[in-house]
C-alpha positions as CSV (number, residue, x, y, z in Angstrom):
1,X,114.1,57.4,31.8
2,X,113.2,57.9,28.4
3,X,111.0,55.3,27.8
4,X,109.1,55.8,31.0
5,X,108.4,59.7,30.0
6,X,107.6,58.0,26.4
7,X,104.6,55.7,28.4
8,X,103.4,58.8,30.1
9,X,102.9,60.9,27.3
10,X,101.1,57.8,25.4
11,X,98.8,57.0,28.1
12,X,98.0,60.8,28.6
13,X,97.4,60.8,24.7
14,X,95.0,58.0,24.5
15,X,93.4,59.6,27.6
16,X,92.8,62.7,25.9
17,X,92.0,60.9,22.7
18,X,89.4,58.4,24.0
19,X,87.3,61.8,25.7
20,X,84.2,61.8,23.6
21,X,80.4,62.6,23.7
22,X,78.0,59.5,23.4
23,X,74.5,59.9,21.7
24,X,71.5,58.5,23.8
25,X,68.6,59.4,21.3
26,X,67.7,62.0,18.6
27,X,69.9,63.1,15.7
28,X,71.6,66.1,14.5
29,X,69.0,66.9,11.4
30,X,66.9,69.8,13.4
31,X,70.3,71.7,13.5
32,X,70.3,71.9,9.7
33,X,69.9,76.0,8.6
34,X,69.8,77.3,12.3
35,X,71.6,80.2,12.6
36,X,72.0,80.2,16.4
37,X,71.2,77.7,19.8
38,X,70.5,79.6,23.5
39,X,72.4,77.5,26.1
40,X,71.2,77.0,29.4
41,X,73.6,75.3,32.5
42,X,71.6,73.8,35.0
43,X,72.9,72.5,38.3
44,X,69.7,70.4,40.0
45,X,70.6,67.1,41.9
46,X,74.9,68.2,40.7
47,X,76.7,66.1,42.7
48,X,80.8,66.6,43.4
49,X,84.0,65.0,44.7
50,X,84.7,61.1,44.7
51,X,82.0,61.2,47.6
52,X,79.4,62.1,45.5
53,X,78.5,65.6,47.8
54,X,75.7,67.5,47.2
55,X,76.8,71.1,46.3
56,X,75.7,72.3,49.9
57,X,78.1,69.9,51.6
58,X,81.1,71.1,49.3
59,X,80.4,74.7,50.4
60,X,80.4,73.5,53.8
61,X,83.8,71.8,53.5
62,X,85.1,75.1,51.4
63,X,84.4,77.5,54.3
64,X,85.5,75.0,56.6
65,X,89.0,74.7,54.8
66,X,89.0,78.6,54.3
67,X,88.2,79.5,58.1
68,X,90.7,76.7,59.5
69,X,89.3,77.6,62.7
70,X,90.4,81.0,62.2
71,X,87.3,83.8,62.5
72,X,89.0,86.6,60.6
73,X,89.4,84.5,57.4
74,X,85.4,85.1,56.8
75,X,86.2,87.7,54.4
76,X,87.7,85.7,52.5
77,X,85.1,82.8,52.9
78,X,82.8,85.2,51.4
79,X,84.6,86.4,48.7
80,X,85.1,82.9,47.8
81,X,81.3,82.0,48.2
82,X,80.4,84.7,46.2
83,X,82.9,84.1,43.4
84,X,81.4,80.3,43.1
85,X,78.1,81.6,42.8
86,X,78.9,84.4,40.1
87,X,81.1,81.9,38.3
88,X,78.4,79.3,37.8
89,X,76.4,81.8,35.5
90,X,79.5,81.7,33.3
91,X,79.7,78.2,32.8
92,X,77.0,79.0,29.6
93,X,79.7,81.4,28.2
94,X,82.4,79.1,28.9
95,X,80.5,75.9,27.0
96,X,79.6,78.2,24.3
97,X,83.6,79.3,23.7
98,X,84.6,75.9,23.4
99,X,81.9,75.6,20.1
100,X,82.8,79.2,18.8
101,X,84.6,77.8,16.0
102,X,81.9,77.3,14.1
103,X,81.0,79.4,12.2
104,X,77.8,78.7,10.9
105,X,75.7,78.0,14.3
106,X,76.0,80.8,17.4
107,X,75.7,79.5,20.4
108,X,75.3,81.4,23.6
109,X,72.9,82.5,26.4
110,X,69.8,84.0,26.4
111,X,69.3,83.6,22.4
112,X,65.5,84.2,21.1
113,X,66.3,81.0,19.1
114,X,63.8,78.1,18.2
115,X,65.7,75.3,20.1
116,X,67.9,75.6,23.5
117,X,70.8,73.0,25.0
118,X,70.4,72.2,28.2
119,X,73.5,71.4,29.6
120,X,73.0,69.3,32.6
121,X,75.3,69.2,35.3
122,X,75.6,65.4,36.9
123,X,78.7,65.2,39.0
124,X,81.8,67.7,39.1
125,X,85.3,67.6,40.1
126,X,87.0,70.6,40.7
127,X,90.5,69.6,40.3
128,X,93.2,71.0,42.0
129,X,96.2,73.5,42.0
130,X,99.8,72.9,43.7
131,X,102.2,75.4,41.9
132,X,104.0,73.4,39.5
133,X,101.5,70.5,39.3
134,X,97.7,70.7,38.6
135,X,95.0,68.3,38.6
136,X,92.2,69.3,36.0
137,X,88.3,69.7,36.5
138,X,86.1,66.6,35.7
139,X,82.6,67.5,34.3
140,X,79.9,64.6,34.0
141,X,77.0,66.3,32.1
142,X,73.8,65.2,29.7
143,X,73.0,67.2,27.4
144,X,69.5,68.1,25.8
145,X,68.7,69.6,22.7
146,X,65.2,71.0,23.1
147,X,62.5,73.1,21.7
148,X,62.8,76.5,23.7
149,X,58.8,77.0,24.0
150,X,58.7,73.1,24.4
151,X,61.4,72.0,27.1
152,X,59.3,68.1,27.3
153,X,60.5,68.0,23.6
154,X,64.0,66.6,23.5
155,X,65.5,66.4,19.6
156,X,68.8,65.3,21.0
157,X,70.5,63.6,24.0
158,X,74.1,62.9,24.4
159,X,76.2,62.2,27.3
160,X,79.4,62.9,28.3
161,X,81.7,61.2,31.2
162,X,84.3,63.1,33.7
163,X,85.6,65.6,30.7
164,X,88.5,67.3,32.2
165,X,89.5,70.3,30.5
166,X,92.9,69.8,29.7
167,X,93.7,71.2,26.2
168,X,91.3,74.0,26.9
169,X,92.4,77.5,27.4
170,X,92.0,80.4,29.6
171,X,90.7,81.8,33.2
172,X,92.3,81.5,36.4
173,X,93.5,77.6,36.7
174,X,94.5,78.5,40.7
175,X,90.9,78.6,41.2
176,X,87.9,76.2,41.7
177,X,85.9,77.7,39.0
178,X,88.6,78.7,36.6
179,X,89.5,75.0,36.2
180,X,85.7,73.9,36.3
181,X,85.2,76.6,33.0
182,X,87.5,74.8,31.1
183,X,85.8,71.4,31.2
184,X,82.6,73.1,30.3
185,X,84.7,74.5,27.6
186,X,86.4,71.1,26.3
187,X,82.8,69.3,27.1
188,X,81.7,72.0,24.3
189,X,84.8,71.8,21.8
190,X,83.8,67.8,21.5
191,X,79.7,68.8,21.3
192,X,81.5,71.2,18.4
193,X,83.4,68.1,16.2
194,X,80.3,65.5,16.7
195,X,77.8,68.3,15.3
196,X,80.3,69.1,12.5
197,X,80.7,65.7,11.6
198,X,76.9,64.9,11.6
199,X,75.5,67.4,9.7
200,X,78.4,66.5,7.0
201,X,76.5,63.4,6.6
């Protein structure tokens, strides 16, 4: 019994270990003496579940699950729906938390600053949440380093592949969007370490 809880925790570990953000193109020199980086979230062409599902056709099957064939639940269909969308325009804050360690670049929305990361949102998982169990949130994302009155010119790419958020912190994990902030979060603690260890260079 021992050993087999031993191989779990091993195989989590080099699971969690082996999460990492790849560089397409660019390099981490424009960051040198900036004080601060706006961060934008975009959500064109997302697509979520295994299925690959547009946004639209997740809603669908959300309201579907919520009203269960049962009319009176539409109240809380819509509370849901609007909680999703209001959520969403977190997702900046919640990528910006994960690189608030540092000390020397802000990060954050809505910045008058000379470059903005565009965080782009490929494919999402929202997990899920059974009591004692939970299954984390996936995020599949490319990020772009740009110049915020010149969005064609891209310093910096880097990619990152089904980031879940586990070893991130905070918000509601019962919920859709609570588990979907912490992979923006962890997605922005790894951005953090490879921009610390590049600009050590």
């Amino acid at each position: 019994m021992k050993k087999s809880l031993l191989l779990v925790f091993a195989a989590l570990s080099v699971m969690i270990s082996a999460q990492k953000l790849n560089v397409v193109s660019g390099s981490f020199d424009f960051l040198k003496g900036q004080k601060e980086v706006n961060v934008k979230v975009t959500f064109d062409d997302m697509k979520m579940m295994a299925e690959n599902l547009t946004e639209e056709q997740y809603l669908e099957n959300r309201k579907r699950d919520i009203l269960d064939g049962n009319p009176k639940n539409e109240d809380e269909w819509k509370k849901w729906s609007e909680d999703w969308q209001q959520n969403k325009t977190r997702f900046a804050d919640d990528f910006a938390k994960g690189l608030s360690p540092m000390k020397n670049i802000v990060f954050g929305k809505d910045l008058p600053s000379k470059y903005t990361l565009i965080v782009e949102t490929k494919w999402l998982y929202p997990g899920w949440y059974g009591g004692m169990m939970m299954q984390p949130a996936k995020l599949t994302s490319v990020l772009k380093f740009v110049e915020t009155d010149n969005p064609t010119q891209v310093l910096l790419k880097l990619e990152g592949d089904k980031i879940d958020g586990i070893g991130a912190k905070g918000r509601n994990l019962v919920m859709e969007y609570g588990r979907v902030a912490l992979a923006y979060q962890k997605t922005g603690k790894l951005l953090m370490k490879e921009i610390s260890k590049n600009l050590k260079k």
